[in-house]
N, CA, C and O atoms as a GROMACS GRO file, in nm:
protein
  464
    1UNK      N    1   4.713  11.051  12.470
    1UNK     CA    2   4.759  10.916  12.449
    1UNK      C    3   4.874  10.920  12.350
    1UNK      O    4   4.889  10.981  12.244
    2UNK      N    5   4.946  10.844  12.412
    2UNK     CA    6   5.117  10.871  12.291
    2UNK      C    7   5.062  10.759  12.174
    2UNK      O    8   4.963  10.694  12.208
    3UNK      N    9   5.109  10.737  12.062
    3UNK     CA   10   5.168  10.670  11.957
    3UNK      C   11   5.232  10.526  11.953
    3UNK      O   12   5.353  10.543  11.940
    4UNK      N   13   5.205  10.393  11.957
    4UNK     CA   14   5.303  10.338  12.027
    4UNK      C   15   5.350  10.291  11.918
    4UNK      O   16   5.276  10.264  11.823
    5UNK      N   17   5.535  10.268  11.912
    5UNK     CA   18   5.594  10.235  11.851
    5UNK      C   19   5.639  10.056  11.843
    5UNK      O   20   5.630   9.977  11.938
    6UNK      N   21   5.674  10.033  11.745
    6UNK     CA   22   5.754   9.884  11.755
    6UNK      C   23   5.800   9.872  11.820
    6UNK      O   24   5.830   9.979  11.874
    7UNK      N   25   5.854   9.749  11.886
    7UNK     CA   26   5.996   9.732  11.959
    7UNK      C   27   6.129   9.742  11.804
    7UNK      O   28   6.139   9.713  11.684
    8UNK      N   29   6.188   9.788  11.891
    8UNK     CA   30   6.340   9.808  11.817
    8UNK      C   31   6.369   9.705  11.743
    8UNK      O   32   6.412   9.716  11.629
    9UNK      N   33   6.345   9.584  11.805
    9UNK     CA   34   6.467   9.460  11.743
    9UNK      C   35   6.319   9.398  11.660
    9UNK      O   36   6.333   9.281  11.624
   10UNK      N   37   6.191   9.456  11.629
   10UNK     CA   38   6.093   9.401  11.555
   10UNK      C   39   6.106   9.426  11.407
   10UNK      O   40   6.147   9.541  11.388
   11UNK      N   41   6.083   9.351  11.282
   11UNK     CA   42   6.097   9.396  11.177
   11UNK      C   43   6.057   9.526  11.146
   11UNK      O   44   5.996   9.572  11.242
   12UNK      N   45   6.066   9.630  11.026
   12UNK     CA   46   6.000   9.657  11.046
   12UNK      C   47   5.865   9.680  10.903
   12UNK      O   48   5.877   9.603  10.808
   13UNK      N   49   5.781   9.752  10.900
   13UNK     CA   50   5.630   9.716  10.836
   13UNK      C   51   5.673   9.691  10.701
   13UNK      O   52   5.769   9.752  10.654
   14UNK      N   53   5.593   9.587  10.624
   14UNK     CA   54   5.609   9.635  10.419
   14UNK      C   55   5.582   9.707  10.376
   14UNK      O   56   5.459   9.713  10.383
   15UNK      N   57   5.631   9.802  10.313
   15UNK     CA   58   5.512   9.901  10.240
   15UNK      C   59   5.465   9.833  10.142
   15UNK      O   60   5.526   9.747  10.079
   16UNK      N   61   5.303   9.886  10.119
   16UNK     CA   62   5.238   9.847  10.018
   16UNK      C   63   5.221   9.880   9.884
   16UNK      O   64   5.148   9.816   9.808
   17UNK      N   65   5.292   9.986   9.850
   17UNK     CA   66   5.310  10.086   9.736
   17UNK      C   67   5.418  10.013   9.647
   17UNK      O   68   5.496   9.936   9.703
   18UNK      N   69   5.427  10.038   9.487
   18UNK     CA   70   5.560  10.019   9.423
   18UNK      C   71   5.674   9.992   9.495
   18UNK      O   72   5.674  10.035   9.610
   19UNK      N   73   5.775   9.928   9.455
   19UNK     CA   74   5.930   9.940   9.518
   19UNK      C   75   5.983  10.009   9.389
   19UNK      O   76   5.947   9.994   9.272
   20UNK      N   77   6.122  10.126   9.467
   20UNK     CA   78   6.202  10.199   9.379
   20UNK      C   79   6.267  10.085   9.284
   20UNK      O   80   6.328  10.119   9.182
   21UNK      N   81   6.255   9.967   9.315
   21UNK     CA   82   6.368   9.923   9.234
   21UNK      C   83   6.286   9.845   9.122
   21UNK      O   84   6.359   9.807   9.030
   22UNK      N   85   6.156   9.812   9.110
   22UNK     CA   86   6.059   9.821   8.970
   22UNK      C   87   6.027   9.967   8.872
   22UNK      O   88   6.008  10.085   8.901
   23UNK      N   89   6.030   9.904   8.768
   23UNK     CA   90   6.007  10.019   8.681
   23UNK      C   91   5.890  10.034   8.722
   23UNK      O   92   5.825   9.962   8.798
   24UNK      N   93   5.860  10.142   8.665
   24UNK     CA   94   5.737  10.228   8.713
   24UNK      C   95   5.672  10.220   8.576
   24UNK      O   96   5.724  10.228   8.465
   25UNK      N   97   5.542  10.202   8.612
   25UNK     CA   98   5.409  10.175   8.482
   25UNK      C   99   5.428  10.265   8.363
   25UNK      O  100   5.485  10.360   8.417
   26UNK      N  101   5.417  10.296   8.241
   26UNK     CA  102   5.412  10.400   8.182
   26UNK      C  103   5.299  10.403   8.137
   26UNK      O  104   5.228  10.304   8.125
   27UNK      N  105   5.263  10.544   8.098
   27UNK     CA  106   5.127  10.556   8.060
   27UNK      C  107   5.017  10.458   8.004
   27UNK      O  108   4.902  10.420   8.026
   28UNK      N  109   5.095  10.444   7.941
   28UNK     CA  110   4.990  10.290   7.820
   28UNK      C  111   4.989  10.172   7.919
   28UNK      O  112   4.965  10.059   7.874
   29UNK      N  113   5.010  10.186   8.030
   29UNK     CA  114   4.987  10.040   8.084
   29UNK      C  115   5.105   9.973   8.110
   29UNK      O  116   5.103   9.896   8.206
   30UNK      N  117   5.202   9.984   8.051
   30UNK     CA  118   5.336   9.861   7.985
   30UNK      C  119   5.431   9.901   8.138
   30UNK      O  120   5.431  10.007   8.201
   31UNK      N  121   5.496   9.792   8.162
   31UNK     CA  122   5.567   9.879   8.260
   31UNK      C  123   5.701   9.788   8.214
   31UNK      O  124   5.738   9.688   8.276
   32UNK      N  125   5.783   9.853   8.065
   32UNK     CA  126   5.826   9.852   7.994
   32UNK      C  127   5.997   9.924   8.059
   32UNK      O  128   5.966  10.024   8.123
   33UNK      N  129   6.125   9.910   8.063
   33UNK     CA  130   6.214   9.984   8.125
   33UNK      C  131   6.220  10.082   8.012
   33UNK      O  132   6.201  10.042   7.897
   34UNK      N  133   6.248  10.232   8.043
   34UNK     CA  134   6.284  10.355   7.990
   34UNK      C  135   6.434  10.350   7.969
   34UNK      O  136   6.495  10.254   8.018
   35UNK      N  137   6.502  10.444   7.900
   35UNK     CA  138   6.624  10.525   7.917
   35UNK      C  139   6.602  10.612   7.996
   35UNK      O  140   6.504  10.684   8.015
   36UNK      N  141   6.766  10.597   8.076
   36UNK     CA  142   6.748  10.696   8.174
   36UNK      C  143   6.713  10.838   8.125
   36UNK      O  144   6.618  10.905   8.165
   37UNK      N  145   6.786  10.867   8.049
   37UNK     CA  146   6.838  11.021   8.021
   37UNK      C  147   6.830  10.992   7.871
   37UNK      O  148   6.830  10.880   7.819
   38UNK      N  149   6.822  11.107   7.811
   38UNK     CA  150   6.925  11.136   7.635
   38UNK      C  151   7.005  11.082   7.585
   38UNK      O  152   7.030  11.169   7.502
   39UNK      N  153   7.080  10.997   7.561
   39UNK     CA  154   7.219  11.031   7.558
   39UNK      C  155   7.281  10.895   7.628
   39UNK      O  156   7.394  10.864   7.589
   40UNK      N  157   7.222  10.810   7.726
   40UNK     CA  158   7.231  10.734   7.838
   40UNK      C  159   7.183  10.583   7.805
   40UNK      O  160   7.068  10.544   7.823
   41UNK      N  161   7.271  10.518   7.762
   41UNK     CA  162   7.252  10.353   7.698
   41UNK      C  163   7.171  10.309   7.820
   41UNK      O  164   7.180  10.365   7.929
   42UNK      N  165   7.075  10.183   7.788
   42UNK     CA  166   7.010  10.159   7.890
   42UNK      C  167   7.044   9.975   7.907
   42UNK      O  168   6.999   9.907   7.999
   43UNK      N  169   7.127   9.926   7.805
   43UNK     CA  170   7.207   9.813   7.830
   43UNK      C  171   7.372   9.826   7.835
   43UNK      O  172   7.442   9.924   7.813
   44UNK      N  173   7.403   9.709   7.865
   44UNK     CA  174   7.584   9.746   7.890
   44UNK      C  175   7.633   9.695   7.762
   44UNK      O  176   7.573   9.645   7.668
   45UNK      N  177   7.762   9.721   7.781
   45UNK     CA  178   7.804   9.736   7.605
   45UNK      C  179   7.931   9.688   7.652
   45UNK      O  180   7.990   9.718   7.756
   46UNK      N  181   7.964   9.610   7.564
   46UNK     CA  182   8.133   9.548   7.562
   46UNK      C  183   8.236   9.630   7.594
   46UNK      O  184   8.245   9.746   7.553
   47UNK      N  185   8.339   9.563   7.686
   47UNK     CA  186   8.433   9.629   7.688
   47UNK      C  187   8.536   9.675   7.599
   47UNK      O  188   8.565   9.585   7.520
   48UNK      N  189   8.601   9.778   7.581
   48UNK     CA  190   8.595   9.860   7.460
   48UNK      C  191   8.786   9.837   7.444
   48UNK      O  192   8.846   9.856   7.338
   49UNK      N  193   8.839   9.802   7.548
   49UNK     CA  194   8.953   9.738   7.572
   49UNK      C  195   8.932   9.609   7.534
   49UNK      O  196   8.965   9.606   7.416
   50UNK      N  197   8.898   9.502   7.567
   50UNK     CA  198   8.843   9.378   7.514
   50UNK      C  199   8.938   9.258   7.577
   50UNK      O  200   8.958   9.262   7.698
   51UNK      N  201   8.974   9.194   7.529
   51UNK     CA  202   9.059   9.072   7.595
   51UNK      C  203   9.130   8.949   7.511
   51UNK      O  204   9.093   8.833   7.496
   52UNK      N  205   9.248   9.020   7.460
   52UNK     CA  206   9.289   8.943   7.396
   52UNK      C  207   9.384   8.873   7.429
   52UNK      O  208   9.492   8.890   7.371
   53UNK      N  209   9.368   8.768   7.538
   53UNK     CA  210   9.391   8.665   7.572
   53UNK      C  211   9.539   8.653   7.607
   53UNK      O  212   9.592   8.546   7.635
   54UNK      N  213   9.620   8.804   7.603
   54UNK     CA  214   9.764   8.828   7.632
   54UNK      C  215   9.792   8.815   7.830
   54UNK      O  216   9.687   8.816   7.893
   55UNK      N  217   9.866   8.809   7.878
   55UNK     CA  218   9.879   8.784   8.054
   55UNK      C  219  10.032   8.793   8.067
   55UNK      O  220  10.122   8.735   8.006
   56UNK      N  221  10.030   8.894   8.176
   56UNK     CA  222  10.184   8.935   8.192
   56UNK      C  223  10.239   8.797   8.281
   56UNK      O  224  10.179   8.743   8.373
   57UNK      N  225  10.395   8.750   8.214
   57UNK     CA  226  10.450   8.616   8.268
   57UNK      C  227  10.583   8.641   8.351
   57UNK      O  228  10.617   8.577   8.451
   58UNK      N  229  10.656   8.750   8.288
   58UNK     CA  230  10.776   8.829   8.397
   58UNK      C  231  10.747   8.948   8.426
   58UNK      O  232  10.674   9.011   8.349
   59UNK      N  233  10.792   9.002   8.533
   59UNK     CA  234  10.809   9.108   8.586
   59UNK      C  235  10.950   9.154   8.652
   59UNK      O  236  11.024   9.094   8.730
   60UNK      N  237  10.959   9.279   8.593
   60UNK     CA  238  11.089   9.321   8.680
   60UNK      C  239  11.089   9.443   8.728
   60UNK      O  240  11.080   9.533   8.644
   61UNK      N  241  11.099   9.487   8.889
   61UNK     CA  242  11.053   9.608   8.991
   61UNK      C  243  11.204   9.662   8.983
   61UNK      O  244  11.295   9.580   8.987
   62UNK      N  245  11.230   9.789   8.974
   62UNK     CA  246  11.362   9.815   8.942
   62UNK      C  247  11.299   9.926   9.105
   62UNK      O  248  11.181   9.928   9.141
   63UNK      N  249  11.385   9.984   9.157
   63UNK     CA  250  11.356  10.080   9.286
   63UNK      C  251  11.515  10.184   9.285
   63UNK      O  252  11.613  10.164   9.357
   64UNK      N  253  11.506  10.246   9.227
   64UNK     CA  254  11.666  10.342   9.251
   64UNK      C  255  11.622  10.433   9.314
   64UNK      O  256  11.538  10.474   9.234
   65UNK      N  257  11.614  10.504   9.407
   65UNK     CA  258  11.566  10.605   9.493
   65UNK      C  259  11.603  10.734   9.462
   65UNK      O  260  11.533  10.834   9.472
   66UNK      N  261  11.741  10.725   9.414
   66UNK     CA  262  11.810  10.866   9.434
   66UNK      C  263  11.965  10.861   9.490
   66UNK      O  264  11.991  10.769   9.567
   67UNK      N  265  12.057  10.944   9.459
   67UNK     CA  266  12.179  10.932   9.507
   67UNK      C  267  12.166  10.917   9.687
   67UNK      O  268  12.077  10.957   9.762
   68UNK      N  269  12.307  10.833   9.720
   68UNK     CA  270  12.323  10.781   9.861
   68UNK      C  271  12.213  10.701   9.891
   68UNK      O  272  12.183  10.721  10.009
   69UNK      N  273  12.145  10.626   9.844
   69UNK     CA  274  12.054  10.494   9.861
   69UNK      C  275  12.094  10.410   9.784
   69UNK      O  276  12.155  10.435   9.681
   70UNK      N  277  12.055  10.271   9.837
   70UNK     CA  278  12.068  10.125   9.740
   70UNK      C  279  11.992  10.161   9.669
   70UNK      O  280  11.898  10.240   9.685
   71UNK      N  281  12.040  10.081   9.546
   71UNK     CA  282  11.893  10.004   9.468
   71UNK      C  283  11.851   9.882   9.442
   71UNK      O  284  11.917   9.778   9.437
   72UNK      N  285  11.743   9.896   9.425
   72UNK     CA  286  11.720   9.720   9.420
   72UNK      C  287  11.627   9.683   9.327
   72UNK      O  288  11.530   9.752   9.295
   73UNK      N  289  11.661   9.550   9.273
   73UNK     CA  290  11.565   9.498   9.217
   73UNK      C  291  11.535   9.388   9.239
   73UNK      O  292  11.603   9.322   9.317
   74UNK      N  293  11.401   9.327   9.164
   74UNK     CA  294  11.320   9.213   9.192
   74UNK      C  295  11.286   9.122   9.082
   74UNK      O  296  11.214   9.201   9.020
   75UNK      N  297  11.284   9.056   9.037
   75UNK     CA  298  11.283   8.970   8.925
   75UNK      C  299  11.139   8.825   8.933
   75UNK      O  300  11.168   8.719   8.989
   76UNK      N  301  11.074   8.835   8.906
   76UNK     CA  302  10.940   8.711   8.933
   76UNK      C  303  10.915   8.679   8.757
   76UNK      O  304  10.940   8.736   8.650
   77UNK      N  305  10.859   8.569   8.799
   77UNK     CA  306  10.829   8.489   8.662
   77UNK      C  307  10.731   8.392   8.718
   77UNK      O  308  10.744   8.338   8.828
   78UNK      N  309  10.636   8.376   8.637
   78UNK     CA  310  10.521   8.276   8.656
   78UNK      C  311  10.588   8.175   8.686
   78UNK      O  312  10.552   8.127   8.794
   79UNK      N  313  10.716   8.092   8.608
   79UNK     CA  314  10.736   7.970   8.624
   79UNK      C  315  10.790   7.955   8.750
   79UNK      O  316  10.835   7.842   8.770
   80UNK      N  317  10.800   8.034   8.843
   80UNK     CA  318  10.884   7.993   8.982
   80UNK      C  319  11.009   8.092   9.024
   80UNK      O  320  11.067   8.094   9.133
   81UNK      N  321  11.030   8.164   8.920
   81UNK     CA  322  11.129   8.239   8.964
   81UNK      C  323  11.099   8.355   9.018
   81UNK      O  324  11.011   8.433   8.981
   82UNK      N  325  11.178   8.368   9.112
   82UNK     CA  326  11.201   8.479   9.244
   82UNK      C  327  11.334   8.562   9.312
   82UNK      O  328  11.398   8.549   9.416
   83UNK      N  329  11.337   8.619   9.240
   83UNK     CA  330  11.478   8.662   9.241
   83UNK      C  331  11.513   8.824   9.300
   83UNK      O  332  11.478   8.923   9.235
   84UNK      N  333  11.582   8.833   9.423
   84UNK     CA  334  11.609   8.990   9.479
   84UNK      C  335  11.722   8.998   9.433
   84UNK      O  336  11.780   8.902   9.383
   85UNK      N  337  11.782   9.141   9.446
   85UNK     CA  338  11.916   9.240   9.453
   85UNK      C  339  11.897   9.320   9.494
   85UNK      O  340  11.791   9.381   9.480
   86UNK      N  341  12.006   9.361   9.573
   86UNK     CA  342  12.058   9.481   9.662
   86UNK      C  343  12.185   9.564   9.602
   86UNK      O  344  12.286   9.494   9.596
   87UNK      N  345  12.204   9.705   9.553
   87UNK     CA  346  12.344   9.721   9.546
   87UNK      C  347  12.341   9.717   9.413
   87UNK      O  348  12.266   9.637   9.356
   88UNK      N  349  12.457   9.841   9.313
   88UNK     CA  350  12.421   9.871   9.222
   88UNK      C  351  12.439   9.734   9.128
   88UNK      O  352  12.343   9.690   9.065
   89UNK      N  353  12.582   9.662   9.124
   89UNK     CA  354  12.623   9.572   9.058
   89UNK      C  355  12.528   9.445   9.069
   89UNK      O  356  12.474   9.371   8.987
   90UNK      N  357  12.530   9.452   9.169
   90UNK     CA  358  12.431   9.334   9.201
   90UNK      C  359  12.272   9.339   9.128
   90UNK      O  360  12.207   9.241   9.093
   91UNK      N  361  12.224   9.500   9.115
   91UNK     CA  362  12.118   9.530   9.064
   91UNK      C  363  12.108   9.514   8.922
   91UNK      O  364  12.020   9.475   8.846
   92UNK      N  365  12.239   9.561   8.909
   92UNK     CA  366  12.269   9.586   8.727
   92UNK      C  367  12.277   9.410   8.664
   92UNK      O  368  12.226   9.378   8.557
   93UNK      N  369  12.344   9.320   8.750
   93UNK     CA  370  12.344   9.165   8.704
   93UNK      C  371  12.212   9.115   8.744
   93UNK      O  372  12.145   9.079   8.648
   94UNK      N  373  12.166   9.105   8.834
   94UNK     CA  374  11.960   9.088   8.776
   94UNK      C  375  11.904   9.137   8.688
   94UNK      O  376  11.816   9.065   8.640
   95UNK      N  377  11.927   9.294   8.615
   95UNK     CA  378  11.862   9.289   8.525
   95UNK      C  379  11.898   9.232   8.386
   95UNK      O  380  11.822   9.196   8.296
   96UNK      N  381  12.059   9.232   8.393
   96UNK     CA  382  12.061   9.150   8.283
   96UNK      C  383  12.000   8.964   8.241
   96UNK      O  384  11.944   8.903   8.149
   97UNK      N  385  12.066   8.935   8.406
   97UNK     CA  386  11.995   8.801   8.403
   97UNK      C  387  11.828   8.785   8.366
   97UNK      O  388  11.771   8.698   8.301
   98UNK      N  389  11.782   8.890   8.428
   98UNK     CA  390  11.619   8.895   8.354
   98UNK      C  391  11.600   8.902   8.240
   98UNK      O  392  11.498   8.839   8.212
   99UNK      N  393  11.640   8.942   8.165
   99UNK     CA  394  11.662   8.983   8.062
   99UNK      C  395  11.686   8.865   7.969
   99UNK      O  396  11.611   8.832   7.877
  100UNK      N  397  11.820   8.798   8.010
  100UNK     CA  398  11.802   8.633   7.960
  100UNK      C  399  11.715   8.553   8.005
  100UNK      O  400  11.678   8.460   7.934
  101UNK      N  401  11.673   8.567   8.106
  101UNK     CA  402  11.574   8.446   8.146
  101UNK      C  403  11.449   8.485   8.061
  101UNK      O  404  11.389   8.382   8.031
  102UNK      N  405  11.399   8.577   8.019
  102UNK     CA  406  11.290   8.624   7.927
  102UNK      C  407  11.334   8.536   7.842
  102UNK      O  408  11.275   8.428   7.833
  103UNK      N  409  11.429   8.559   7.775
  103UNK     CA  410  11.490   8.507   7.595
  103UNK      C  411  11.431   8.322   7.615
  103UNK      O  412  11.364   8.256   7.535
  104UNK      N  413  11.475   8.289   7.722
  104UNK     CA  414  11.463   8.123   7.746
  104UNK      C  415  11.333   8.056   7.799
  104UNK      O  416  11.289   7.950   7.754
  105UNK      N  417  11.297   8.102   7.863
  105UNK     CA  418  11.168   8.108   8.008
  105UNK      C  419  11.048   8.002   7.876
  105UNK      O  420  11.013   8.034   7.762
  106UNK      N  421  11.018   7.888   7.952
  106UNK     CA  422  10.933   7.787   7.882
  106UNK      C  423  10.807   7.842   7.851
  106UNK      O  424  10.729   7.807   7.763
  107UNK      N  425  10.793   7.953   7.954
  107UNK     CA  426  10.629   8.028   7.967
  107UNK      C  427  10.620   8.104   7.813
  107UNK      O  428  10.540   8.102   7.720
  108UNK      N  429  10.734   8.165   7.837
  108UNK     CA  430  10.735   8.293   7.707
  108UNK      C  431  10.760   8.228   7.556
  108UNK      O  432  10.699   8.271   7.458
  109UNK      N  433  10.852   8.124   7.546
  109UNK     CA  434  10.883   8.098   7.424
  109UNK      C  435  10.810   7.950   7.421
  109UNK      O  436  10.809   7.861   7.506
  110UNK      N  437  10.756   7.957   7.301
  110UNK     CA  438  10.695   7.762   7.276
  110UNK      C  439  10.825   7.677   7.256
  110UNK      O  440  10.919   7.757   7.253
  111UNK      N  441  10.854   7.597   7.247
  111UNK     CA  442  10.927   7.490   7.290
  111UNK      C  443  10.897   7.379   7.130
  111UNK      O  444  10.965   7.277   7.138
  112UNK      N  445  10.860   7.382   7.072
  112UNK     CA  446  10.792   7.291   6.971
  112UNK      C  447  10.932   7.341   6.844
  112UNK      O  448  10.945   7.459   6.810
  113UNK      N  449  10.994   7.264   6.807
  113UNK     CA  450  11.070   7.258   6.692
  113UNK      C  451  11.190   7.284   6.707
  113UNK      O  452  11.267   7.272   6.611
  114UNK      N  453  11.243   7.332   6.858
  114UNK     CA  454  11.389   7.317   6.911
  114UNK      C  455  11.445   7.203   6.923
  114UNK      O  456  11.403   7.104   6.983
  115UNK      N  457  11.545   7.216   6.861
  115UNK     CA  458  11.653   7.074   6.903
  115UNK      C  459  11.662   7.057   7.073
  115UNK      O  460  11.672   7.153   7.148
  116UNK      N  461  11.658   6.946   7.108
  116UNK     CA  462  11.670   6.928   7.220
  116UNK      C  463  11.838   6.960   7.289
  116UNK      O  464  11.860   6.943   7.408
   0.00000   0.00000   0.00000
């Protein structure tokens, strides 16, 4: 007589034993979480970088490849600006213009005590 199996698409059984993903009893009863290992924190711990509340507002992608290629650059700013170049001159006057638009840009500088 064979074995008969489930159907395929049937759940299949619970086991009745512990699940891996409960701690397991320790001696005294307690079923208390362990350290893993030696050496091995068993809570998480602050990030050690932390967050001080700084967020990049311009960006500028410079791309020079190498002699006999364009270059190009790209210029973005939180406040809306979007700015390409192609071509060295053309590359070289975006970055300066980036460069001023940093100095001015409402995002980067507060605005409070300038003459209008």
């Amino acid at each position: 007589m064979s074995a008969q199996h489930p159907p395929a698409n049937s759940p299949a059984s619970t086991p009745t034993g512990p699940r891996s993903a409960e701690p397991a009893p320790t001696p005294d009863g307690s079923g208390a979480p362990k350290v893993v290992a030696e050496g091995v924190l068993s809570s998480l711990r602050p990030d050690p970088h932390g967050d001080d509340g700084r967020r990049p507002i311009a960006w500028l992608h410079i791309s020079a490849p190498g002699r006999g290629t364009t270059p190009t650059v790209r210029s973005w700013c939180s406040c809306g600006r979007d700015l390409f170049a192609a071509g060295q001159s053309r590359a070289l006057a975006l970055i300066t213009d980036h460069v001023h638009h940093r100095a001015l840009c409402t995002l980067r500088v507060p605005q409070e005590g300038k003459a209008a």
